[in-house]
Backbone as a printed PyTorch tensor [residue, N CA C, xyz], in Angstrom:
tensor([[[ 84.5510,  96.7390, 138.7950],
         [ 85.1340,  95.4130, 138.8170],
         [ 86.0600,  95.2470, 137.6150]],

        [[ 87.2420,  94.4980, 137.6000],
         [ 88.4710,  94.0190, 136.7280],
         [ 87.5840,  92.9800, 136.3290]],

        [[ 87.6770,  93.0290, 134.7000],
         [ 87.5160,  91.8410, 133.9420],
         [ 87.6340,  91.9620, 133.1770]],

        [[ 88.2440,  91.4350, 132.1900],
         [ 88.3310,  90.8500, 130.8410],
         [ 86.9260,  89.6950, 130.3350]],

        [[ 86.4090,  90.7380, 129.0690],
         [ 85.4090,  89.4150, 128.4550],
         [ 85.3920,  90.4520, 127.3610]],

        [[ 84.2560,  89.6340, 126.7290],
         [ 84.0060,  90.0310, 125.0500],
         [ 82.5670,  90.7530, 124.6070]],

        [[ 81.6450,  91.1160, 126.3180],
         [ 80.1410,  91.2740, 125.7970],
         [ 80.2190,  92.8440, 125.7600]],

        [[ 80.9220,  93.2420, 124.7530],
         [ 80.6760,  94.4630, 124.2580],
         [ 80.3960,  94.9900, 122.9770]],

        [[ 79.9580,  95.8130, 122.5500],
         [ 79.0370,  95.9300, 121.5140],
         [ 80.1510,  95.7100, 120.1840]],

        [[ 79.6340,  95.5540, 119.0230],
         [ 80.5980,  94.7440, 117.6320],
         [ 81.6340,  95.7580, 117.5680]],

        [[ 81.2260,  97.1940, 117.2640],
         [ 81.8530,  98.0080, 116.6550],
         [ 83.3820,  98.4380, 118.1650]],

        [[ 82.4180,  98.5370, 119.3550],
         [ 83.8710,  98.4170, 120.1990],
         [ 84.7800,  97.5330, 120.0350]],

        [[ 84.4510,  96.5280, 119.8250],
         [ 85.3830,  95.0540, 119.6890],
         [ 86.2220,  95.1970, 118.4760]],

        [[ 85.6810,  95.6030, 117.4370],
         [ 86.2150,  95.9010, 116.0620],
         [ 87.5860,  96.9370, 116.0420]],

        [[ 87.1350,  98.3090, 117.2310],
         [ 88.0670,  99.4110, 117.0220],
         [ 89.3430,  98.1210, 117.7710]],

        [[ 89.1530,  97.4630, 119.3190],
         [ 89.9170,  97.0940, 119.7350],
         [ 90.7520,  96.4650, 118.9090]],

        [[ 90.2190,  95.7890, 118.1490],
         [ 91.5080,  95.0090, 117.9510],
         [ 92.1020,  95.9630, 116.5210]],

        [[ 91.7470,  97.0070, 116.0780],
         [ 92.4430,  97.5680, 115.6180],
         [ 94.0080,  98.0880, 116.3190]],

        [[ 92.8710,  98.7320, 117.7500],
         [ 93.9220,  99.5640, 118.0710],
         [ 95.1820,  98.3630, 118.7730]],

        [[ 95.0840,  97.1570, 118.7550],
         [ 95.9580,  96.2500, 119.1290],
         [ 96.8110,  95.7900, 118.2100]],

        [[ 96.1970,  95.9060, 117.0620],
         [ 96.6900,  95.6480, 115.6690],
         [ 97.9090,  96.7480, 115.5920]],

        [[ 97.4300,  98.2350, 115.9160],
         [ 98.4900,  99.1390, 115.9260],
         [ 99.9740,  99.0670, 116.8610]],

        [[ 99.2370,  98.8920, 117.8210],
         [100.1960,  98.3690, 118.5900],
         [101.2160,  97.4960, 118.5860]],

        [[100.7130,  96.4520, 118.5060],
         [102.0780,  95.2840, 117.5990],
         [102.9930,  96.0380, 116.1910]],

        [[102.2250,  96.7080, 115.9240],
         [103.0520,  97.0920, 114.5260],
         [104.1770,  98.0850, 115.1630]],

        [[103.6220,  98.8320, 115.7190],
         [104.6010,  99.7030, 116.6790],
         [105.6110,  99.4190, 117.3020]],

        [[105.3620,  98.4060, 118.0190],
         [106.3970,  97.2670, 118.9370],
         [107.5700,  96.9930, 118.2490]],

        [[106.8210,  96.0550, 117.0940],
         [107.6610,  95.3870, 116.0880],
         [108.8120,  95.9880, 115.4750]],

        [[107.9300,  97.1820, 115.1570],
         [109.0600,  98.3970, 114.3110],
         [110.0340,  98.8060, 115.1130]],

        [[109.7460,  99.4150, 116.4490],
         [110.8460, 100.1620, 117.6980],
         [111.3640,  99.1530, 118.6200]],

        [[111.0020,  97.9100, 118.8410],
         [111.1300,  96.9780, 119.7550],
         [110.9350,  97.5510, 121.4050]],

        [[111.1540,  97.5800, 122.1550],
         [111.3480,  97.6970, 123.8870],
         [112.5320,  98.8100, 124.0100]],

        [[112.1770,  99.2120, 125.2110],
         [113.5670, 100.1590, 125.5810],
         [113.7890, 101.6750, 125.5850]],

        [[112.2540, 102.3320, 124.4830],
         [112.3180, 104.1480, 124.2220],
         [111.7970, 104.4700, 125.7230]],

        [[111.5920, 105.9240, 125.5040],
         [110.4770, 106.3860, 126.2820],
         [108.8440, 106.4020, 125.7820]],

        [[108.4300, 106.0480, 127.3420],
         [106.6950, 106.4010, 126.9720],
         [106.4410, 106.8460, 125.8860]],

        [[107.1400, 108.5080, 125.8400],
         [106.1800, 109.3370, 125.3150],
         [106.5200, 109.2090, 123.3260]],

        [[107.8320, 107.8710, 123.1790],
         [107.9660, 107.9890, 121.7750],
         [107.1160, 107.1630, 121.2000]],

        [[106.4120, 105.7270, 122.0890],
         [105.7960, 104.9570, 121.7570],
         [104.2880, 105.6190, 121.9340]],

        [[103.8930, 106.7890, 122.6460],
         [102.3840, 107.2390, 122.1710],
         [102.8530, 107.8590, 120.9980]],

        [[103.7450, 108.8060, 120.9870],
         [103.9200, 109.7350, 119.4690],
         [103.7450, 108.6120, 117.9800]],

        [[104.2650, 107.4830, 118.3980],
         [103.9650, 106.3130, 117.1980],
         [102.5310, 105.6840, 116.9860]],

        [[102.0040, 105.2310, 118.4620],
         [100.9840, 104.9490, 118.1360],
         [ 99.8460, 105.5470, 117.7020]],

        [[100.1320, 106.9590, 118.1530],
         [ 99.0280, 107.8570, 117.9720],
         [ 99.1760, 108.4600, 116.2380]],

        [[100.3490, 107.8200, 115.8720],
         [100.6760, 108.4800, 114.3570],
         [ 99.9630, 106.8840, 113.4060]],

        [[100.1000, 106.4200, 113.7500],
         [ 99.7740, 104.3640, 113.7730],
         [ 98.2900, 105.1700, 113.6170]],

        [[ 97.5990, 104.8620, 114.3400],
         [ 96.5000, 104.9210, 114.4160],
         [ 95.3060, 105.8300, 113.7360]],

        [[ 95.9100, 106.7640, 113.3500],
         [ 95.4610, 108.3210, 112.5760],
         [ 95.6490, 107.6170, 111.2530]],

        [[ 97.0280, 107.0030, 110.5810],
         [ 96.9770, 106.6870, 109.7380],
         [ 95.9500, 105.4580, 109.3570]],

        [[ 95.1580, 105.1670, 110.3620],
         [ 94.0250, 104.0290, 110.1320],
         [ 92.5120, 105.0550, 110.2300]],

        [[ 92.7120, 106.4610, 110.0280],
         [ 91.6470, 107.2240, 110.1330],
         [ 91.0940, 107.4040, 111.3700]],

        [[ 91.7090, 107.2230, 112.6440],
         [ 90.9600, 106.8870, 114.1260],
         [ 90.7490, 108.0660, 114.5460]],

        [[ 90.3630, 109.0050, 115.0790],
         [ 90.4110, 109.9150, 115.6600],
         [ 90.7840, 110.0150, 117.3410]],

        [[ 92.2550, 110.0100, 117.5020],
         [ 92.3030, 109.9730, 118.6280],
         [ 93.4010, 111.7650, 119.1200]],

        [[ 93.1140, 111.5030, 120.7780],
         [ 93.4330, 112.4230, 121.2030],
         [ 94.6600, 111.8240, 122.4990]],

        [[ 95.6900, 112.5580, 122.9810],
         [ 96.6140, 112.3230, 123.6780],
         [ 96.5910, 113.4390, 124.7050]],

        [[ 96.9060, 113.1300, 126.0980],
         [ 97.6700, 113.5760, 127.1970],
         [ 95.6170, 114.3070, 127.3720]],

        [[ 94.9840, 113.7350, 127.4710],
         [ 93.7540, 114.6340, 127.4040],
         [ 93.6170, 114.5580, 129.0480]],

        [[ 92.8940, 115.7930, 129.5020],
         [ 92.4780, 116.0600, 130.8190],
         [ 91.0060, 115.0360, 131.4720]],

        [[ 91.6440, 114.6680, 132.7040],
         [ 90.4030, 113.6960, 132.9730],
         [ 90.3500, 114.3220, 134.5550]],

        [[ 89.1210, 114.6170, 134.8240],
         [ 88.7090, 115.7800, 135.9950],
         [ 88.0580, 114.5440, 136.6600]],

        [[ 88.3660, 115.0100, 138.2050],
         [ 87.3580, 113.5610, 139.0500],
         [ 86.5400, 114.1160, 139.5880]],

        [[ 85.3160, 113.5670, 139.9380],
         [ 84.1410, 114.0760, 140.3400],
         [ 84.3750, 113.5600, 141.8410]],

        [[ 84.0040, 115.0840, 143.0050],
         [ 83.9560, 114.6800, 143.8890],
         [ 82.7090, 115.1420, 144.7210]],

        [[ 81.6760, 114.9060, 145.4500],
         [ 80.6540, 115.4420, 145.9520],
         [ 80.3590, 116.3160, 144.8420]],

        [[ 79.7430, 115.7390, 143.9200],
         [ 79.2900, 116.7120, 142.7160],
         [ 79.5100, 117.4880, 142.5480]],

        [[ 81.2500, 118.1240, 142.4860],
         [ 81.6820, 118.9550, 142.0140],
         [ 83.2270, 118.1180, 141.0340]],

        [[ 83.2320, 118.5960, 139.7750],
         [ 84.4340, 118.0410, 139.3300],
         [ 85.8810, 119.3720, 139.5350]],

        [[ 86.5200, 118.2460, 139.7140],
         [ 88.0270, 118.6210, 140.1210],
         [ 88.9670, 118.4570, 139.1280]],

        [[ 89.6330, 119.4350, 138.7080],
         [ 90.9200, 119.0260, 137.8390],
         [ 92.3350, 118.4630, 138.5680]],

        [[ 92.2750, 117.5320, 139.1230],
         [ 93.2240, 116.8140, 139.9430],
         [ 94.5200, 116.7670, 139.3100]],

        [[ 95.1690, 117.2020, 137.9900],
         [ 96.0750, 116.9880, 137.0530],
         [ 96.2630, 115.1420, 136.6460]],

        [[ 95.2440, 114.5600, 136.7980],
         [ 95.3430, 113.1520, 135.9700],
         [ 95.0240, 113.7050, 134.4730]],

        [[ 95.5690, 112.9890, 133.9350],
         [ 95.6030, 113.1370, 132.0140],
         [ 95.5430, 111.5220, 131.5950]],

        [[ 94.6740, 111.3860, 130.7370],
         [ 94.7670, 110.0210, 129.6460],
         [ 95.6020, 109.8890, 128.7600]],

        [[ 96.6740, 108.7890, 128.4000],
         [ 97.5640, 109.3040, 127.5400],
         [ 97.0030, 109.3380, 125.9080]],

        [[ 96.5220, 108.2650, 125.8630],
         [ 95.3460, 108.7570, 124.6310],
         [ 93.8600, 108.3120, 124.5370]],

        [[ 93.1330, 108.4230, 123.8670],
         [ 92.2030, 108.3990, 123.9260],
         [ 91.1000, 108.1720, 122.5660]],

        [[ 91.1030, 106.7960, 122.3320],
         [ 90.3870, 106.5400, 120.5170],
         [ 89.5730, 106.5700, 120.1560]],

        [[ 88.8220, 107.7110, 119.2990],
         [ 87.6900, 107.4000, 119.0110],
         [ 86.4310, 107.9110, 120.4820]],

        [[ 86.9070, 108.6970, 121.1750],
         [ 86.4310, 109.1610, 122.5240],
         [ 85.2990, 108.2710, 122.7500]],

        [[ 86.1020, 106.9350, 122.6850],
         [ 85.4200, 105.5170, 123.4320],
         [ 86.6440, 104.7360, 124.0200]],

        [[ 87.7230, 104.6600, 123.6290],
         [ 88.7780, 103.3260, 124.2490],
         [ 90.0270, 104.6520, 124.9770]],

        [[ 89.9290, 104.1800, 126.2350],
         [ 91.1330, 104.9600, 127.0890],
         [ 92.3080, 103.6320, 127.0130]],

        [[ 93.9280, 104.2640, 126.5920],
         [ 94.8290, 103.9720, 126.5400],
         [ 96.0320, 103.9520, 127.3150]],

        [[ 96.1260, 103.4180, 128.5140],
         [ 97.2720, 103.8360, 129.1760],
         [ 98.3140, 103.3320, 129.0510]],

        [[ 99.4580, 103.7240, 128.2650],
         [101.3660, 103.1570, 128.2930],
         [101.8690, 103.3610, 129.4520]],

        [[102.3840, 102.3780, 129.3210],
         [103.7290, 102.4000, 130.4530],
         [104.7160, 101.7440, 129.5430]],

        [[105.9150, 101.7550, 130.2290],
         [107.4190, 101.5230, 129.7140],
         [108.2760, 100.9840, 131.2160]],

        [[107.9890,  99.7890, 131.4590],
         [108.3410,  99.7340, 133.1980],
         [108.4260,  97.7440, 132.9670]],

        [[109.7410,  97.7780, 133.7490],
         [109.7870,  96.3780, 134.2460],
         [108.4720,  95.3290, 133.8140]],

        [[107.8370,  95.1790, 134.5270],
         [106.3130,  94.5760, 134.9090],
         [104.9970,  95.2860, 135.4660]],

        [[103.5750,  95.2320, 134.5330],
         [102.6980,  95.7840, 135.2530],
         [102.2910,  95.1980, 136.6430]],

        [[102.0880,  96.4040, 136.9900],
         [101.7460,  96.1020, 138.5060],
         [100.2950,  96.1390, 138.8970]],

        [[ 99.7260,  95.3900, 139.8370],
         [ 98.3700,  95.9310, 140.6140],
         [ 98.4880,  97.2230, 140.7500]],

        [[ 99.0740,  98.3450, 140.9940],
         [ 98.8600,  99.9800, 141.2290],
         [ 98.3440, 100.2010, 139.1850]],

        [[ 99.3870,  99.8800, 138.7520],
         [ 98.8890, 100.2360, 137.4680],
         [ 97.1760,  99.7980, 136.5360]],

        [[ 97.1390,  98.4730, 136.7580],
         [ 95.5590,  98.2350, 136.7220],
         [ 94.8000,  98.7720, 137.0780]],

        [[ 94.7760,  99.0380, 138.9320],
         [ 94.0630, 100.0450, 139.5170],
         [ 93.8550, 101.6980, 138.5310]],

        [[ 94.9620, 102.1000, 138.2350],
         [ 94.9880, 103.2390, 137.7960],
         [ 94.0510, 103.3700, 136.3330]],

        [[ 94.0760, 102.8440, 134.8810],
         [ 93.0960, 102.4200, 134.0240],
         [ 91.6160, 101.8820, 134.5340]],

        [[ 91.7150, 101.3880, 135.8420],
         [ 90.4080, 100.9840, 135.8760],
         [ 89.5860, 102.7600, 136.6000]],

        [[ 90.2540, 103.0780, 137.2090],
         [ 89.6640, 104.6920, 138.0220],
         [ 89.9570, 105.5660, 136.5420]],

        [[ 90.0610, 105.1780, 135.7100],
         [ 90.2890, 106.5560, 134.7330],
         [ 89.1490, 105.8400, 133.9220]],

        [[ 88.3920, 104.6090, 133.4120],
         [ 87.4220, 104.3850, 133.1860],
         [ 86.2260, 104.4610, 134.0950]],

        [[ 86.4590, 104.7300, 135.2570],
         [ 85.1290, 104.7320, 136.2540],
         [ 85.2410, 106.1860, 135.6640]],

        [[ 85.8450, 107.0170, 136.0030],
         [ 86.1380, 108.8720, 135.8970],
         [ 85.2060, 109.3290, 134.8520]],

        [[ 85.7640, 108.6990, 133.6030],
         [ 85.5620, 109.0060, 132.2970],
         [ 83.8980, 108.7860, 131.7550]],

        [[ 83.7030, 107.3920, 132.5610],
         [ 82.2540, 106.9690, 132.3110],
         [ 82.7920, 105.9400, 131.0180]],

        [[ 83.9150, 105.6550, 130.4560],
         [ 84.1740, 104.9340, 129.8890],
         [ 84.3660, 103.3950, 130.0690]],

        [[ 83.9640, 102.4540, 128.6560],
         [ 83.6220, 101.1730, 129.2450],
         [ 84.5280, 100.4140, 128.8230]],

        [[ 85.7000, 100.7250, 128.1130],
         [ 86.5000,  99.9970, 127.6650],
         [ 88.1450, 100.4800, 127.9430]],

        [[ 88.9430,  99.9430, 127.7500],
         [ 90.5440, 100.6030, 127.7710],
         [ 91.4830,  99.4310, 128.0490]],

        [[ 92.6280,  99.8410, 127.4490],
         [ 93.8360,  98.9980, 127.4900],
         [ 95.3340,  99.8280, 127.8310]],

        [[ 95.8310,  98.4690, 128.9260],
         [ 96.8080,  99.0080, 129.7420],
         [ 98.1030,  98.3570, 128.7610]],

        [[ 98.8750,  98.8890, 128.0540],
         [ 99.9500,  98.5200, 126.7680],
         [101.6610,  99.1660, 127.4330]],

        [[102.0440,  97.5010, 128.1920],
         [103.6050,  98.0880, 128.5120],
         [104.7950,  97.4820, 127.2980]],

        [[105.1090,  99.2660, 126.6950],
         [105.5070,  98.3390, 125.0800],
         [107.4600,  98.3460, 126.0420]],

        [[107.7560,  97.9380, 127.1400],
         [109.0000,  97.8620, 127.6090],
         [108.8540,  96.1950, 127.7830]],

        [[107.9690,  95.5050, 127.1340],
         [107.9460,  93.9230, 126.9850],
         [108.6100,  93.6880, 125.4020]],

        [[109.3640,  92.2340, 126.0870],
         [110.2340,  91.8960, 124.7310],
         [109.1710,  91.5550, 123.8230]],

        [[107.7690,  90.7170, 124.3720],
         [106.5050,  90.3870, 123.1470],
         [105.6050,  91.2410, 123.9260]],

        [[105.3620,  92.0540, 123.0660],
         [103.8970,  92.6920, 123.4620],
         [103.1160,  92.2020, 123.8310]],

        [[102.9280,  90.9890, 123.7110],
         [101.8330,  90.2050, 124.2340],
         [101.6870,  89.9740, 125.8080]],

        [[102.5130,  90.1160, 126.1550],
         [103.3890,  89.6770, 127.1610],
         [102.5590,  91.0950, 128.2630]],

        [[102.7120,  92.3800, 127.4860],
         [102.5160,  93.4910, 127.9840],
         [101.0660,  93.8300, 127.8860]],

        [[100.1690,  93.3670, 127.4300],
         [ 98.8330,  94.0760, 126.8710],
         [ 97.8150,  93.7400, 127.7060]],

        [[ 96.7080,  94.7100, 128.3590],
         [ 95.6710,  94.2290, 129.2810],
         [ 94.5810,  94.8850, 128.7000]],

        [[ 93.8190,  94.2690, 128.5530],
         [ 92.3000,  94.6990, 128.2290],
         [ 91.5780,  95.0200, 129.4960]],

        [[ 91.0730,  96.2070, 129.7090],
         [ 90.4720,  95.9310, 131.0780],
         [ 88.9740,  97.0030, 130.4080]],

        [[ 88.1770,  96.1110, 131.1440],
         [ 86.5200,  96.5850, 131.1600],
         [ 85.9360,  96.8490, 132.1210]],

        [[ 85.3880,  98.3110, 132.1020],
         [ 84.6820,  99.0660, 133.4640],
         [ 83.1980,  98.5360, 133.3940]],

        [[ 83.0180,  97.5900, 134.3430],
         [ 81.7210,  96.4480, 134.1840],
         [ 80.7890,  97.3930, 135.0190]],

        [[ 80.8600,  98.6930, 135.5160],
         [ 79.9340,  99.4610, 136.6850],
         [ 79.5540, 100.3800, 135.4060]]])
C-alpha cells in the first residue's frame, strides 16, 4: 500500500530528513535541467560528505516462485542499506513512477524510500516519500 506517514522508527526518520536535507542543497546549487545521472553523482557525493554510506545503480533481483531473478532493475541509490532512492529528471511524476519505488521496496524488503524529481523548479514540488506498509 502507498502512504505517506511518520510511524517509523526515530533513527529512520532522522536519516530521512537528512537525506532530504541533501537534496535541497543539491537542487539549490545545480537548479533543474542536468541529467539524472549528474544529480545522483551530487547527491551521492552530498551525502558521503554527511558520512552516509550509500551505494548507487545497485542490483535489485525479483523473486519469482522462489527463485530470484536478475531482471536488470537497479536502485539508483541506496542509504545506509535502509532508504531506496529513486531520481527522475522528467516533466511530472507519474502514477507508473510511484508504482515503480513502491515494487523496488516490496523487492528489497525495504520499508522506506523516496521518489526525488530534481527537473522541478522547487524541489518540493518534486519529492515523495513513499512507505512499503506490507
Amino acid at each position: 500500500m502507498l502512504r505517506k506517514h511518520l510511524d517509523l522508527p526515530a533513527d529512520l526518520n532522522e536519516l530521512a530528513r537528512v537525506i532530504v536535507d541533501a537534496a535541497f542543497k543539491v537542487h539549490k546549487h545545480l537548479g533543474p535541467g542536468l541529467l539524472e545521472s549528474t544529480y545522483r553523482l551530487c547527491l551521492v557525493h552530498e551525502l558521503r560528505l554527511r558520512g552516509l554510506q550509500v551505494r548507487q545503480e545497485v542490483p535489485l533481483p525479483i523473486e519469482y516462485q522462489g527463485i530470484k531473478l536478475d531482471a536488470g532493475y537497479r536502485v539508483d541509490v541506496l542509504v545506509v542499506e535502509k532508504i531506496i532512492l529513486e531520481l527522475k529528471t522528467v516533466d511530472a511524476l507519474l502514477a507508473v513512477h510511484h508504482a515503480q519505488i513502491l515494487s523496488y521496496l516490496k523487492h528489497s524488503g525495504k520499508k522506506l524510500g523516496f521518489l526525488i524529481n530534481f527537473n522541478s523548479v522547487l524541489l518540493k514540488d518534486g519529492i515523495r516519500r513513499i512507505v512499503n506498509t506490507k
